[in-house]
C-alpha positions in Angstrom: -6.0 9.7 -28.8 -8.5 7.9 -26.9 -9.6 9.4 -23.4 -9.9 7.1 -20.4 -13.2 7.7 -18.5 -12.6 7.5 -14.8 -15.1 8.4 -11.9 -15.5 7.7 -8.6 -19.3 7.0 -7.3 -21.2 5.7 -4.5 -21.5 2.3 -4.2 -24.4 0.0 -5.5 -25.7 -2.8 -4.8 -24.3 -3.6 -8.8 -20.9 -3.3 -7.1 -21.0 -5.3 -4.8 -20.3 -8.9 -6.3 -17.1 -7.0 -7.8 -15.8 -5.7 -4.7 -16.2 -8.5 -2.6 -14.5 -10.3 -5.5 -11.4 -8.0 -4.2 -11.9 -8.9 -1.2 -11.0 -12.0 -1.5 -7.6 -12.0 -3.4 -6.5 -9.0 -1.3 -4.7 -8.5 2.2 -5.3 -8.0 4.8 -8.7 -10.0 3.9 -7.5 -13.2 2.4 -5.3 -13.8 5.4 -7.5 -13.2 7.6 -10.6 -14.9 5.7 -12.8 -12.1 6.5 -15.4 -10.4 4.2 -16.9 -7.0 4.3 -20.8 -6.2 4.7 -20.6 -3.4 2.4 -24.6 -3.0 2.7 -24.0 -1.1 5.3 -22.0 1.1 4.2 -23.5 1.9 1.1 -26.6 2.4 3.5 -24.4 5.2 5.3 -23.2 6.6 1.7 -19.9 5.8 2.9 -18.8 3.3 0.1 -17.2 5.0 -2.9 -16.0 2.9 -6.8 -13.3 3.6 -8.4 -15.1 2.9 -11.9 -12.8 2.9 -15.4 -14.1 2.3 -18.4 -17.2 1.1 -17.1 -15.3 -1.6 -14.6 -15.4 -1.2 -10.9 -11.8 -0.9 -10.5 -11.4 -1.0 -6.8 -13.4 0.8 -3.9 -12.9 2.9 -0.4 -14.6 2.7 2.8 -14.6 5.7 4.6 -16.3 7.7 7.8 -15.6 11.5 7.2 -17.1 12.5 10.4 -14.7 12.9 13.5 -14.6 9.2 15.2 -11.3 9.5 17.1 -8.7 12.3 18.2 -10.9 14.6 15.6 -10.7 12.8 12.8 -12.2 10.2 10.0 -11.0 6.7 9.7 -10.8 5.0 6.0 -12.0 2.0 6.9 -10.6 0.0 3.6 -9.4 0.7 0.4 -8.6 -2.2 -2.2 -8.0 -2.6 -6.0 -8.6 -5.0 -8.3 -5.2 -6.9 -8.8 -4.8 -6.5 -12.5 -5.6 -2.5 -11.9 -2.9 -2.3 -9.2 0.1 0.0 -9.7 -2.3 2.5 -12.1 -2.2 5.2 -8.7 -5.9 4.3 -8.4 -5.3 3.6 -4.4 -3.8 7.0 -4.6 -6.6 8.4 -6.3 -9.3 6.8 -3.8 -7.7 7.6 -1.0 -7.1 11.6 -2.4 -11.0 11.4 -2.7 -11.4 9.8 0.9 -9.5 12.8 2.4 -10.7 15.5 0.5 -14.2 14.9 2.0 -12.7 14.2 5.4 -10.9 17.4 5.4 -14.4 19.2 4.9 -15.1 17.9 8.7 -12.0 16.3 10.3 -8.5 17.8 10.1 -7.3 14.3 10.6 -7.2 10.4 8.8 -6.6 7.9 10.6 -6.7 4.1 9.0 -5.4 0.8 10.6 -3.1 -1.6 8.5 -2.5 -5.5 9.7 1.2 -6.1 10.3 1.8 -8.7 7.9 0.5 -6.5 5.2 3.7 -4.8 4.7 2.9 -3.2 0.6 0.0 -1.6 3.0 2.4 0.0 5.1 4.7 1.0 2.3 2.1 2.3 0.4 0.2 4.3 3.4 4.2 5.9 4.4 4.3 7.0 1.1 1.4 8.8 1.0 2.2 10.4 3.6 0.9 8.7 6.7 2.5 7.9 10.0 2.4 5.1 12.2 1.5 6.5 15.6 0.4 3.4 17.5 -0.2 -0.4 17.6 -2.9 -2.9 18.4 -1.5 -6.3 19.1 -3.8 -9.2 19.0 -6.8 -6.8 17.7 -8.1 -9.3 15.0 -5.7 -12.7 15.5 -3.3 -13.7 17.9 0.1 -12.8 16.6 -1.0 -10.3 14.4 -1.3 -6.0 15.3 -2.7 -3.7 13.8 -1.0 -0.7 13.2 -2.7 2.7 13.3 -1.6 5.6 10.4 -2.4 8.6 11.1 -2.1 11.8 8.4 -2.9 15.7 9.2 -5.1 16.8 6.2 -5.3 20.2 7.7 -2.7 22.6 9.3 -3.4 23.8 12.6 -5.0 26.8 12.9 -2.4 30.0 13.9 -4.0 29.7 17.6 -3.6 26.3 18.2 0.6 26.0 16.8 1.7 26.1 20.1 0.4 26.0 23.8 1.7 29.3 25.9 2.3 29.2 29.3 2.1 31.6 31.3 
């Protein structure tokens, strides 16, 4: 039986062409004809490959360190379409939290509103929808802010006594 080699590694610049190749087949990009700098990123050590069988498979965009109401914010996550539906979304975004939870006990990630297999696929991971943006990027168009606990709250902090 043949054994699939998977990793996950920090972007290059040899990754690049690939993911912005992504980019542009997948939502919320293509509708909103936007690309992403992912120099800067990779700069920050914040861009991660999803790489099987020596193909760049899809890649995550994440900042681990606290940014809002104590925790990271995945930035973007995408897959190559002809990978899609082989859990490696899952598996990117299981990476993204594990080293968020090692500083945040919070994710927090937006999602456009007409990308609704976003939504879908962020609920069922476990995030909540906890507020909205409208008109953020385009008019017309929110963007809806997920929000999952990585973390339980520590014994002190479970409930707020008053005396």
């Amino acid at each position: 039986m043949k054994r699939t080699v998977v990793k996950i590694v920090p972007m290059t610049r040899s990754h690049s062409e690939t993911c912005s190749g992504i980019v542009a087949v997948s939502e919320p990009w293509k509708t909103l004809r936007e690309r992403i700098d992912f120099s800067k990123y990779m700069a920050l050590k914040q861009a991660y490959v999803y790489i099987k069988e020596g193909e760049t498979a899809g890649f995550i965009i994440f900042t681990p360190e606290p940014v809002f109401a104590r925790g990271g914010y995945i930035r973007a996550v995408a897959v190559a379409p002809v990978m899609r539906r082989h859990g490696i979304g899952e598996k990117l975004l299981a990476f993204a939290e594990t080293v968020i939870a090692r500083q945040s006990p919070h994710a927090y990630l937006c999602v456009s509103s007409f990308n609704r297999r976003g939504q879908m696929f962020y609920r069922s991971l476990g995030y909540t929808r906890v507020g909205t943006l409208p008109d953020l990027i385009v008019r017309g168009a929110s963007e809806y802010i997920y929000w999952k606990r990585l973390r339980p709250l520590p014994l002190k902090n479970r409930r707020i006594h008053r005396s």
